[in-house]
C-alpha positions in Angstrom: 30.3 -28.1 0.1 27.0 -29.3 -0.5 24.8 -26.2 -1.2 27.4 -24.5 -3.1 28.1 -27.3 -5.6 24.4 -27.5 -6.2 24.5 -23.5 -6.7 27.2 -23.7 -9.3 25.0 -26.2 -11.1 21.9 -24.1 -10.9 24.4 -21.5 -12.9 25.1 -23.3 -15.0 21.4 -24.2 -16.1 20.5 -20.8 -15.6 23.0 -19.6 -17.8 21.6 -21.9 -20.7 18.1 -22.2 -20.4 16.8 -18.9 -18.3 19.8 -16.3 -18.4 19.3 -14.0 -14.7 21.2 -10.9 -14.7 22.4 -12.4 -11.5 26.4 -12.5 -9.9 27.4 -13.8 -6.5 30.2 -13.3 -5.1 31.4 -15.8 -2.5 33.5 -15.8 0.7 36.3 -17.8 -0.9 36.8 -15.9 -3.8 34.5 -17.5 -6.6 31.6 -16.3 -8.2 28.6 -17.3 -9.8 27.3 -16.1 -12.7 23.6 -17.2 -13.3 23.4 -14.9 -16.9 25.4 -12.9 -18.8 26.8 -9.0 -17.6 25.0 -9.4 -14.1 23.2 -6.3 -13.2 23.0 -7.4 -9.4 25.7 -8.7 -7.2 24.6 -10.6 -3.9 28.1 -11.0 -1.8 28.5 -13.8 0.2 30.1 -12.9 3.4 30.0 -16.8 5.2 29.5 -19.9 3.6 26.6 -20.1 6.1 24.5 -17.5 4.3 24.0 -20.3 1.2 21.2 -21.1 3.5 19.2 -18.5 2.2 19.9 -19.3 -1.6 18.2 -23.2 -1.6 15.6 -23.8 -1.6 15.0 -20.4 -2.5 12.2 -18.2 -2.4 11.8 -14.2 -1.6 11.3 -14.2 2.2 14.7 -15.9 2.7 16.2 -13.6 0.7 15.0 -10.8 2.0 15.4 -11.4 5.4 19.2 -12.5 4.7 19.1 -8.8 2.6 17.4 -7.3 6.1 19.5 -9.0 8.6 22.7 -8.2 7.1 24.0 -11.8 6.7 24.3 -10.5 2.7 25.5 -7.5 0.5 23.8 -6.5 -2.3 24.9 -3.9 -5.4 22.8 -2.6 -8.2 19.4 -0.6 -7.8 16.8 -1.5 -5.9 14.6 -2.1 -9.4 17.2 -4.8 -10.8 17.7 -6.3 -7.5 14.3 -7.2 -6.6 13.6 -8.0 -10.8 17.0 -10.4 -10.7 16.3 -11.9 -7.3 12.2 -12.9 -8.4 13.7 -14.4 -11.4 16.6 -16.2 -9.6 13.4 -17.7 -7.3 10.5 -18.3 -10.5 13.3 -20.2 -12.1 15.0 -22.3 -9.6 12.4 -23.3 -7.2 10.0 -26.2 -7.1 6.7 -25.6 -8.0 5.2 -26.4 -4.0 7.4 -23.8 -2.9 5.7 -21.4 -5.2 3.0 -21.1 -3.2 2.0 -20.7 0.2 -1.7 -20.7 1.6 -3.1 -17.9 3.8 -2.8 -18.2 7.3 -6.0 -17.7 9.8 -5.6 -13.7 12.2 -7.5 -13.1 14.7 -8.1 -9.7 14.5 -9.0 -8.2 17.6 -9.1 -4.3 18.1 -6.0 -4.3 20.4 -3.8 -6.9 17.9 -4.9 -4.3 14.8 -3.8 -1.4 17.1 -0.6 -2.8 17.7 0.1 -3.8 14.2 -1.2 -0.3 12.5 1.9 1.5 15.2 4.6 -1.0 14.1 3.5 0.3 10.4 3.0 3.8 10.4 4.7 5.4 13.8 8.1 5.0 12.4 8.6 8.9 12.0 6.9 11.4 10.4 10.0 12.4 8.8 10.9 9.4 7.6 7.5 9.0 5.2 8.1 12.6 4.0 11.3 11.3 2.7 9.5 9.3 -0.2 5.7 10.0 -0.3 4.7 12.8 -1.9 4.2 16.9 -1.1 1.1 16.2 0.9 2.0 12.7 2.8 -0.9 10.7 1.1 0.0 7.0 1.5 -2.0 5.3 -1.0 -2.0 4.6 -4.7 -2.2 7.6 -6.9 -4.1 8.5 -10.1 -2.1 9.6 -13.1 -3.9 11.3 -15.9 -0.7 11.2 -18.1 2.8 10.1 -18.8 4.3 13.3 -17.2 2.2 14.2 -14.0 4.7 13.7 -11.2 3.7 12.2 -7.7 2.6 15.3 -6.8 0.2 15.9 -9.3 -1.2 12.2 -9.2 -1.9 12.0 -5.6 -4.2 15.6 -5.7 -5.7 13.9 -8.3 -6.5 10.8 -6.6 -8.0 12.8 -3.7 -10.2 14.6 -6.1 -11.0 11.5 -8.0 -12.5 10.0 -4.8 -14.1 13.1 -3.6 -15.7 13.1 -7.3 -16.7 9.8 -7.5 -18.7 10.2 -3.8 -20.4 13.1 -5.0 -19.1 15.4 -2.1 -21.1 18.7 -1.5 -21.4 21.5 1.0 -22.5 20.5 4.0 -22.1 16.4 4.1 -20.9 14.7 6.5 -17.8 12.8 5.5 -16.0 10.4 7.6 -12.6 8.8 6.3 -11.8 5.7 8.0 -7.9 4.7 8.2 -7.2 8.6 7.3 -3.5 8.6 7.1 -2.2 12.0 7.7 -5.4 13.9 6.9 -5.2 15.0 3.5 -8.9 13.9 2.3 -10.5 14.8 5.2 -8.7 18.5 4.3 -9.5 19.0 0.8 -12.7 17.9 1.3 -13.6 20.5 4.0 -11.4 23.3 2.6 -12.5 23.1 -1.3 -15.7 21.1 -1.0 -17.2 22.7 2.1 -17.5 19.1 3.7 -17.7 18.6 7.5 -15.1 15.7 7.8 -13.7 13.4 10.2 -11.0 11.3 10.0 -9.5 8.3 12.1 -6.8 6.7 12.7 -5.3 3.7 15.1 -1.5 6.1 14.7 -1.0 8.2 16.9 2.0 9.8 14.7 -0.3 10.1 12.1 -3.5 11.8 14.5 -0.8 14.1 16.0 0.6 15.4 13.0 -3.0 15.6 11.3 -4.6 17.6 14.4 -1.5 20.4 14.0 -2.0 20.2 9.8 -6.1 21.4 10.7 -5.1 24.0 13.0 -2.9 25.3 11.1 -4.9 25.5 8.0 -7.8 26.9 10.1 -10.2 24.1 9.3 -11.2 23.0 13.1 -14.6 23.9 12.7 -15.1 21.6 9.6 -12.7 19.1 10.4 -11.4 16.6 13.2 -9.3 13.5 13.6 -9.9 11.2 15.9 -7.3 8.2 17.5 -10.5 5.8 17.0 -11.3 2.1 15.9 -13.5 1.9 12.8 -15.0 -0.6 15.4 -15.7 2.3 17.8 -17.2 4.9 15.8 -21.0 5.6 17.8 -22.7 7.5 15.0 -24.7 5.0 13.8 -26.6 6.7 9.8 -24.4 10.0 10.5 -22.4 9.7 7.8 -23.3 10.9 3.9 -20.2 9.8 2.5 -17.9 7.5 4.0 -14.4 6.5 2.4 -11.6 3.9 3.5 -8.6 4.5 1.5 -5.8 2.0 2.0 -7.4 0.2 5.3 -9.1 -2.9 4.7 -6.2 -4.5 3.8 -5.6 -4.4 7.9 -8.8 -5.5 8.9 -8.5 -10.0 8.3 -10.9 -11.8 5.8 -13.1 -13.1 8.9 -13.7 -9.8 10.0 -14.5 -8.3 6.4 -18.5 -8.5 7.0 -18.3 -7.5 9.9 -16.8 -4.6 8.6 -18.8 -3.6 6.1 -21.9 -4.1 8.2 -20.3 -1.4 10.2 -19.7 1.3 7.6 -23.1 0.2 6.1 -24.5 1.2 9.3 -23.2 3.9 9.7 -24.2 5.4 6.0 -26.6 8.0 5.8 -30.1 5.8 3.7 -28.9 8.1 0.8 -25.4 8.2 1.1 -22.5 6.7 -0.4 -19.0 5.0 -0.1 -15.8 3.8 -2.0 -14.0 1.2 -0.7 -10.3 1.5 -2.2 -7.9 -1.2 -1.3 -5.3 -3.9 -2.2 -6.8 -7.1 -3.1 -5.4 -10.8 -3.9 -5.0 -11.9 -7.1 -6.1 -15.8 -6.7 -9.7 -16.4 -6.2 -8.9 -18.6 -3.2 -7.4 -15.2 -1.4 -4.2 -16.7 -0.9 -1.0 -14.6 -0.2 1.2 -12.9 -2.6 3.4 -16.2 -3.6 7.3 -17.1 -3.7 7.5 -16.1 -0.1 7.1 -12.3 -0.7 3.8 -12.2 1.7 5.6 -14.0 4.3 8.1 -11.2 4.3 5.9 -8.7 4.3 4.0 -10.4 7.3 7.1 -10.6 9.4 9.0 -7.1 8.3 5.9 -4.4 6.5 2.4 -5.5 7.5 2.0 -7.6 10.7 -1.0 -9.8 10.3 -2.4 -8.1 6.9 -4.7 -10.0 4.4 -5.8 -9.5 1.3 -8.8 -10.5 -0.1 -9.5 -11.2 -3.6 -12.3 -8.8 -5.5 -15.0 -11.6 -5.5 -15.0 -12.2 -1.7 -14.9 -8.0 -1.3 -18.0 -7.8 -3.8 -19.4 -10.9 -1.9 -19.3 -9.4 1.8 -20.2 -5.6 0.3 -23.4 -7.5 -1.0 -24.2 -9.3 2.1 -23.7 -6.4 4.4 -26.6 -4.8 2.5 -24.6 -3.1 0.3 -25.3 -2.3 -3.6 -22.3 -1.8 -5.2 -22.6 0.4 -8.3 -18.9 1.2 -9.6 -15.6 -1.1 -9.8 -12.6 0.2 -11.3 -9.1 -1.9 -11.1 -6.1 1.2 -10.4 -3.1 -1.8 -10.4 -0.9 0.0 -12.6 -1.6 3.2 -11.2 -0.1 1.7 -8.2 2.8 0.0 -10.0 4.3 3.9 -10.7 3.6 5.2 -7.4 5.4 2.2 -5.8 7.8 3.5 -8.5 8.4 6.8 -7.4 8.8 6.2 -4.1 11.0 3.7 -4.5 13.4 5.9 -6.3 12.9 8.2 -3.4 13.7 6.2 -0.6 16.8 5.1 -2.7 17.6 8.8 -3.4 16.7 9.6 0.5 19.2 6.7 1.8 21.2 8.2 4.0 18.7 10.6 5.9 16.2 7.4 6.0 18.6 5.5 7.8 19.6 8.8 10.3 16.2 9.0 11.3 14.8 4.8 11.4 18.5 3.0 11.2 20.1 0.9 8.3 17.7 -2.1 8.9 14.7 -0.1 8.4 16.1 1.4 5.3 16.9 -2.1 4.4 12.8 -3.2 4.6 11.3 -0.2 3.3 13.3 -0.2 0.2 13.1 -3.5 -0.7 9.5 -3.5 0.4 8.8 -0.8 -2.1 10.6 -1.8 -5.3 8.9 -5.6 -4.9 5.3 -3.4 -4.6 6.4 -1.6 -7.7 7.3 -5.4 -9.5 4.5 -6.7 -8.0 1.7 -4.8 -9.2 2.8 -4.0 -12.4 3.1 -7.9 -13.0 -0.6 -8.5 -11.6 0.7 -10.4 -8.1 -1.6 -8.4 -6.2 -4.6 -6.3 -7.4 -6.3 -2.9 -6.4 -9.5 -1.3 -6.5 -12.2 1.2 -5.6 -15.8 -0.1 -4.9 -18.5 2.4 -4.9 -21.5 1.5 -2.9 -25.0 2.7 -1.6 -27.2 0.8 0.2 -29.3 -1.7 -1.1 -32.9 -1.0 -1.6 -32.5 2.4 -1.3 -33.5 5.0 -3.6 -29.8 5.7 -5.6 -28.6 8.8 -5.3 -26.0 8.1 -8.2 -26.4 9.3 -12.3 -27.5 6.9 -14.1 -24.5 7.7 -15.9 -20.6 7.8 -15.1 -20.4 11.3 -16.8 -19.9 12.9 -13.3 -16.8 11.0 -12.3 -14.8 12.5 -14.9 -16.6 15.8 -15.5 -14.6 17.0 -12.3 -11.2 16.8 -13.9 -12.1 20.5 -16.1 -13.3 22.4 -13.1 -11.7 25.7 -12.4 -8.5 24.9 -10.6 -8.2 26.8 -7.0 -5.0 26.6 -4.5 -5.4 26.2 -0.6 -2.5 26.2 1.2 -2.1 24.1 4.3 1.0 24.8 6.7 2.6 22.5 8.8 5.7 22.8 10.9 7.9 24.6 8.0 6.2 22.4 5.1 3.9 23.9 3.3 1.1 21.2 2.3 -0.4 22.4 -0.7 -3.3 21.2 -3.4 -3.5 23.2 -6.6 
C-alpha cells in the first residue's frame, strides 16, 4: 500500500535524524516505530485511517483521535508532545501554516457559538476548573500554589490592578460563572454586573448571588456586550477571556463600545489570548483549524500590536501590558490532569466524544502556550485625554498581595464557593 510504504520510510528517517517517541500499531499486525521506547501508541484500526497520517498535520489527527477512526495510549501530555513532533518533522513547510479565515460576527452567530462552548454542563467544567469555576488563566505567585490558590489570586490581581473601591460601578463583560463580579462586591464593596451570552453560565451565577446574599450589589445579566445601554456608567470595566470571541473586524468596534461606556475617570483591563504572528494568523500545523471546528466556533485571535492598535483608536490610552503565557501554560496544566483524572464522570455527563475534544483540547493549550504558539495578556486602559486616575507608579498593583487575608463564603447547590 501506498501511504503505508511511505510511513515506514518516514520511520525510518525519523528514527535517524529526529527520534519521536512515537509507535503505531497497524491493522495487519506491524508497527512503526518513529523513535526509540515510544511513549505514545496510535492503533490503527483500518488501513483507511492512514488518511489521517499524510500529509500530516494536528487537525487530522485530532479529528481521527475525536471521531474514533484511532486508538491512542499514553497520557494526554505525551500524546499531544509526540503527535506535534510527529507533524513539525514530517510535514512540508506550506502545510505549516494556514492563513486566517474572514467571520462575520453578528450578535446571533456569536450567541450561538458562545452555547456550543460553554452550555455543555455545569458539572462537567467543575470536573477540571478549579474550586470557584473561573475559566481563564490564573496567576501563580509560586511553585507550590495549587489552582485554587492561583485563580483567587488572579481575581484579586485584576481587581488590584483596576483600582476597585467601595462604591464603583463595575461591569464584567463575558463573566463566566460570576466569580469577579462576587469578590468584587463581597470584599471590595463594588456594585457589579456581569454578562453573559450562556445561559448555563447566567443561571448558575444568579443562584451563586442569591445564595451568597449579594443581590443588592450584584447582577448577571444574559446580555450582548453589543447591548449594554449604559452609555459612561461604568468606573471599571473588565473582559476576562472574551475578546478572543468577538472577530478581528469587529475589534474597534468593540472597544469603542467599552470605551463608551467608561466612566471619563475610569478604567479597564482587557485580558485575553492573542496570536503570536504579527499578521494575526491562526495557531499553525492545523491546531486552529481543530479548535475552529471542535472548541471555539469562529474564534480569532489577534496579535498584541493590532489589540494596542484598535485600543488606541477607540480613544483609549493604554497605560499597563503584561504578557501572563506561562501562567496559562500550568493552568492548561492542571486542568488537563483533571479532566484525565475526571475521565469517566466527564464522559457520564457530555459522552466519550466530548471527553475526546476537551482533553486533547486542553493538553495542546498547555503545549501551546508554554512553547509561545499563542500569547496572552492584560491591557490596562483609561481614556485618552483624560485626566489619569492611575499612580504614577506600579507600586499599587502588587501592594495588594500583603493585605489582611479575609474569607467569604459563597454556597451553591452543595458546593461551597469559597475565596480565602
Amino acid at each position: 500500500m501506498f501511504i503505508e510504504k511511505r510511513l515506514t520510510q518516514l520511520a525510518l528517517r525519523l528514527r535517524n535524524s529526529q527520534p519521536t517517541p512515537l509507535r503505531l500499531s497497524l491493522w495487519n499486525g506491524r508497527s512503526l516505530d518513529f523513535g526509540p521506547d515510544p511513549k505514545v501508541t496510535i492503533m490503527v484500526p483500518q488501513k483507511r485511517a492512514l488518511r489521517s497520517f499524510l500529509p500530516p498535520d494536528l487537525m487530522k489527527l485530532g479529528e481521527a483521535y475525536v471521531e474514533g477512526r484511532i486508538r491512542v495510549e499514553g497520557s494526554l501530555r505525551d500524546i499531544f508532545e509526540a503527535s506535534a513532533r510527529f507533524v513539525q518533522a514530517a510535514a512540508r513547510p506550506d502545510r505549516i501554516r494556514r492563513l486566517l479565515r474572514a467571520v462575520n460576527h453578528t450578535a446571533q452567530r456569536d450567541c450561538k457559538a458562545i452555547q456550543y462552548h460553554y452550555d455543555v454542563s455545569n458539572e462537567f467544567y467543575r470536573l477540571f476548573l478549579d474550586r470557584n469555576m473561573v475559566y481563564s488563566c490564573a496567576y501563580f505567585r509560586s511553585d507550590t500554589d495549587t489552582l485554587d490558590q492561583a485563580q483567587e489570586q488572579k481575581v484579586d490581581y485584576i481587581l488590584a490592578k483596576l483600582r476597585v473601591e467601595s462604591g464603583h460601578r463595575l461591569l464584567d463583560i463575558g463573566c463566566g460563572w460570576g466569580a469577579l463580579i462576587m469578590r468584587a462586591a463581597a470584599k471590595y464593596g463594588c456594585i457589579a454586573t456581569g454578562i453573559t451570552l450562556s445561559r448555563n453560565q447566567y443561571e448558575f451565577a444568579r443562584e451563586r448571588i442569591r445564595a451568597a446574599g449579594l443581590e443588592g450589589r450584584c447582577e448577571v445579566r444574559l446580555q450582548d456586550y453589543r447591548d449594554v445601554p449604559e452609555t459612561g456608567g461604568y468606573d471599571r470595566i473588565a473582559s476576562v477571556g472574551m475578546f478572543e470571541h468577538v472577530g478581528l473586524k469587529q475589534l474597534g468596534a468593540y472597544f469603542r463600545k467599552v470605551e463608551s461606556l467608561l466612566a471619563d475617570d475610569g478604567v479597564a483591563l482587557n485580558h485575553g489570548i492573542t496570536a503570536a504572528h504579527a499578521d494575526n494568523r491562526v495557531v499553525g500545523m492545523g491546531v486552529g483549524k481543530f479548535i475552529d471546528k471542535y472548541v471555539f466556533p469562529d474564534g480569532e485571535l489577534p496579535h498584541i500590536s493590532l489589540v494596542l492598535s484598535e485600543m488606541s483608536q477607540a480613544g483609549f490610552e493604554v497605560a499597563d501590558v503584561e504578557s501572563l503565557r506561562r501562567h496559562y501554560a500550568r493552568t492548561c496544566e492542571h486542568w488537563a490532569a483533571n479532566i484525565e483524572s475526571n475521565r469517566a464522570e466527564a464522559v457520564r455527563i457530555a459522552g466519550e466524544k466530548r471527553y475526546r475534544i476537551w482533553s486533547i483540547y486542553l493538553a495542546g493549550c498547555a503545549f501551546g502556550f508554554a512553547r509561545d504558539w499563542m500569547n496572552i495578556y492584560q491591557m490596562l486602559a483609561v481614556k485618552a485625554r483624560r485626566p489619569n486616575p492611575l499612580p504614577p507608579t506600579r507600586d499599587w498593583i502588587y501592594r495588594p498581595a500583603a493585605v489582611v487575608r479575609d474569607t467569604v463564603e459563597y454556597v451553591s447547590g452543595s458546593a461551597d464557593v469559597t475565596f480565602s
